[in-house]
C-alpha positions as CSV (number, residue, x, y, z in Angstrom):
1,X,165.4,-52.6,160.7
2,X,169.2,-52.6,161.7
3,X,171.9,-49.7,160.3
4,X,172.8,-52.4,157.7
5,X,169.5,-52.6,155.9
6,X,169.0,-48.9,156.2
7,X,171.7,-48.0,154.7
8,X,171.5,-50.4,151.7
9,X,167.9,-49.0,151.4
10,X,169.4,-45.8,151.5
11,X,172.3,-46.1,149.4
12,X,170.5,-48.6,147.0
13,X,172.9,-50.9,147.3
14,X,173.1,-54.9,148.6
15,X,174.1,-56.1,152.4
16,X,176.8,-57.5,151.2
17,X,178.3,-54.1,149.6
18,X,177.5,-52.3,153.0
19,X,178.6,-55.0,155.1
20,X,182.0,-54.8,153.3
21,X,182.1,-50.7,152.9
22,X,181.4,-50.9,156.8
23,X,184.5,-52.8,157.3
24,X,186.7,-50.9,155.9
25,X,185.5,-47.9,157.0
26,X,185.9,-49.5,160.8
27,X,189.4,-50.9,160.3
28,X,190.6,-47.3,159.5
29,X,190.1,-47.1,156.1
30,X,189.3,-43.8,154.4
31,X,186.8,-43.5,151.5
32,X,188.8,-42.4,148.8
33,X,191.5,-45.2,149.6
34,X,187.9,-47.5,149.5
35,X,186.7,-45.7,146.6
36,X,190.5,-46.3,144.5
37,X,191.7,-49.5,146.0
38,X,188.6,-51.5,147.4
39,X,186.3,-51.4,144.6
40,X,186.3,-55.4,143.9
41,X,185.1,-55.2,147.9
42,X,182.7,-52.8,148.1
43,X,180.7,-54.4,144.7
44,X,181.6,-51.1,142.7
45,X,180.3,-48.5,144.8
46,X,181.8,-45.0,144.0
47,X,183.2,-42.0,146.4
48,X,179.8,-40.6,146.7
49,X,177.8,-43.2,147.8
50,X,181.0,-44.2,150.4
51,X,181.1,-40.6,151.4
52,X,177.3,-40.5,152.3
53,X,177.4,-43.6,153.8
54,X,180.5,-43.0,156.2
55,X,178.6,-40.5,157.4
56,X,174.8,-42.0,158.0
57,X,176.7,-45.0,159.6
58,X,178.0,-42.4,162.3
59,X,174.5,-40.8,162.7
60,X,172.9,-44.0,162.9
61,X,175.5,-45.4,165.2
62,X,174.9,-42.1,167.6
63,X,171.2,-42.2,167.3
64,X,171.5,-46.2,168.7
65,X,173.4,-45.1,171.7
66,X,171.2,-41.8,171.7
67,X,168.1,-44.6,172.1
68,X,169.9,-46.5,174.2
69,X,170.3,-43.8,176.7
70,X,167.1,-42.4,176.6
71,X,165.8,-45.8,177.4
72,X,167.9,-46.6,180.3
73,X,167.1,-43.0,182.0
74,X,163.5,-43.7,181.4
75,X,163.6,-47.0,183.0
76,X,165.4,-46.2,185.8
77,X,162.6,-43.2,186.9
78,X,160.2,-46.0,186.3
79,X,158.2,-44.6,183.9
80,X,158.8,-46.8,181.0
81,X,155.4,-47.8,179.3
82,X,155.6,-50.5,176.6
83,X,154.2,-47.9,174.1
84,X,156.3,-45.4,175.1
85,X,159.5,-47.7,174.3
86,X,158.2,-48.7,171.2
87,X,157.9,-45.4,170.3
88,X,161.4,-44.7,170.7
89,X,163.0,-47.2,169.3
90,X,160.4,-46.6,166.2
91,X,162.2,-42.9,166.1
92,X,164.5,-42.5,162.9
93,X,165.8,-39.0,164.2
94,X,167.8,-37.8,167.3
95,X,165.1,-35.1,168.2
């Protein structure tokens, strides 16, 4: 599942709203200028749900490169199983 459909799941919202909230958020918006002036963009959704989502789209952009990481070192000292990968890329938590 990519951040995307996690954080519609999360947020119960569509792709679309999350795609568009994501946006903003990475041209330098801030939420409540989303939450006030990007409404029409976002499909409706309110300070709360932009609030929670700026901040699960960090987490789950530092768990990626977290995972990333982890994988890479792990590689490199050889000891990569296929089990083992899939095991951390099935992980939904830094620890």
């Amino acid at each position: 599942m990519n951040i995307t459909q996690t954080l519609a799941a999360e947020l119960t919202a569509t792709a679309a709203q999350i795609e568009a909230a994501v946006s903003l958020l990475d041209d330098g918006a801030t939420v409540p200028f989303i939450a006030r002036y990007r409404k029409e963009a976002t499909g409706g959704l309110d300070d709360t749900q932009l609030r929670t989502l700026a901040e699960r789209l960090q987490y789950l952009r530092e768990l990626e490169e977290r995972r990333a990481a982890v994988l890479k070192s792990i590689a490199e000292q050889g000891k990569l199983t296929p089990e083992l990968q899939s095991q951390i890329e099935a992980a939904d938590n830094k620890t």
